[in-house]
Legacy VTK file of the C-alpha trace (Angstrom):
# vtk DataFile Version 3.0
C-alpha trace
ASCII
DATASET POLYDATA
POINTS 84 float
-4.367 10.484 8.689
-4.173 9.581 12.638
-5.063 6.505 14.391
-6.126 4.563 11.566
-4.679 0.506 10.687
-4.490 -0.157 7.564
-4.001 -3.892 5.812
-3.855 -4.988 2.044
-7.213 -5.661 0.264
-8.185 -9.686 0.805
-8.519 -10.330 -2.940
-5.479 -8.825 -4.436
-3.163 -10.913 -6.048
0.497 -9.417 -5.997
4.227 -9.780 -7.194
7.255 -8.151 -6.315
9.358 -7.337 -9.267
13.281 -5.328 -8.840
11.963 -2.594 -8.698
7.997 -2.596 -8.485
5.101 -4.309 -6.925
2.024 -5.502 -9.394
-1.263 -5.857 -7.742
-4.174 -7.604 -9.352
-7.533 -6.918 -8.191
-10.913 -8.429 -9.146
-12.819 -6.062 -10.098
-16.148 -6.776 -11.596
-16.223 -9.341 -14.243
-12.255 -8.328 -14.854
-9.272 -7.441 -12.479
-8.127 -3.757 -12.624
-4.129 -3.950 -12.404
-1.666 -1.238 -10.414
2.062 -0.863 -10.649
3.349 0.509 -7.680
6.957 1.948 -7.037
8.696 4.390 -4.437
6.929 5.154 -1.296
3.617 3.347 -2.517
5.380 0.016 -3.158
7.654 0.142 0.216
3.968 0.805 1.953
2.520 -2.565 0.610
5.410 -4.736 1.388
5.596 -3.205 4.868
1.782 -4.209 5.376
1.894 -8.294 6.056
-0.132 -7.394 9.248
-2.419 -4.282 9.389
-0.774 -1.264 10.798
-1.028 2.492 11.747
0.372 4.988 9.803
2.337 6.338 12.361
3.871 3.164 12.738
4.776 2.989 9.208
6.187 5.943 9.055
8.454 4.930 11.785
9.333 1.772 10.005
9.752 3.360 6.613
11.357 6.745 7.927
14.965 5.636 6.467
13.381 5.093 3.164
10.570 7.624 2.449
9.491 11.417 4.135
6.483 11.052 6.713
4.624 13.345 4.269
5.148 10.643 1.506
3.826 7.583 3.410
0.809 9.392 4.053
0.045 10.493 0.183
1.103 6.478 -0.591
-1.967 5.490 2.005
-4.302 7.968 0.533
-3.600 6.827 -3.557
-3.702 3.413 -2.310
-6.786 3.863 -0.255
-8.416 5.966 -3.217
-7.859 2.688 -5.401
-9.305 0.244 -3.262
-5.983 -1.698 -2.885
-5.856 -1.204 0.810
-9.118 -1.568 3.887
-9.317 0.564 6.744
LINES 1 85
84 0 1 2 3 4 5 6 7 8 9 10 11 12 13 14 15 16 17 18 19 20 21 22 23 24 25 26 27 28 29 30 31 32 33 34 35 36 37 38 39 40 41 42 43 44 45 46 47 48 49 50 51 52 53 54 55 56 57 58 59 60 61 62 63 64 65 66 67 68 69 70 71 72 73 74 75 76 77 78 79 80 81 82 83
């Protein structure tokens, strides 16, 4: 994943918890829900503003491998949570 920015998905509806992030998102006439930890939930709360992935990896490299920022942008890409 190169050169991409990457920002949160308009509609969802989130909380931080201790030690996870709960997204709601409308989906249909329901809301599909996600409970992210580790690398995926450090990856939303680093995206207030949309962002690169290199640049997240930067920001996040005391917390989480390169190799696992990219696999939290791809699951949370693959679930519609974030827009390109």
């Amino acid at each position: 994943m190169t050169g991409a920015s990457y920002h949160r998905h308009e509609q969802a509806l989130w909380r931080e918890g201790i030690d996870r992030v709960l997204v709601h998102l409308p989906a249909g006439e329901g809301v599909r829900s996600f409970e992210l930890g580790g690398a995926e939930a450090l990856v939303w709360l680093s995206l207030d503003e949309p962002t690169g992935n290199a640049e997240l990896a930067q920001r996040l490299a005391d917390f989480a491998a390169v190799d696992a920022v990219d696999a939290a942008l791809a699951n949370l890409r693959a679930e519609g949570l974030l827009k390109q």
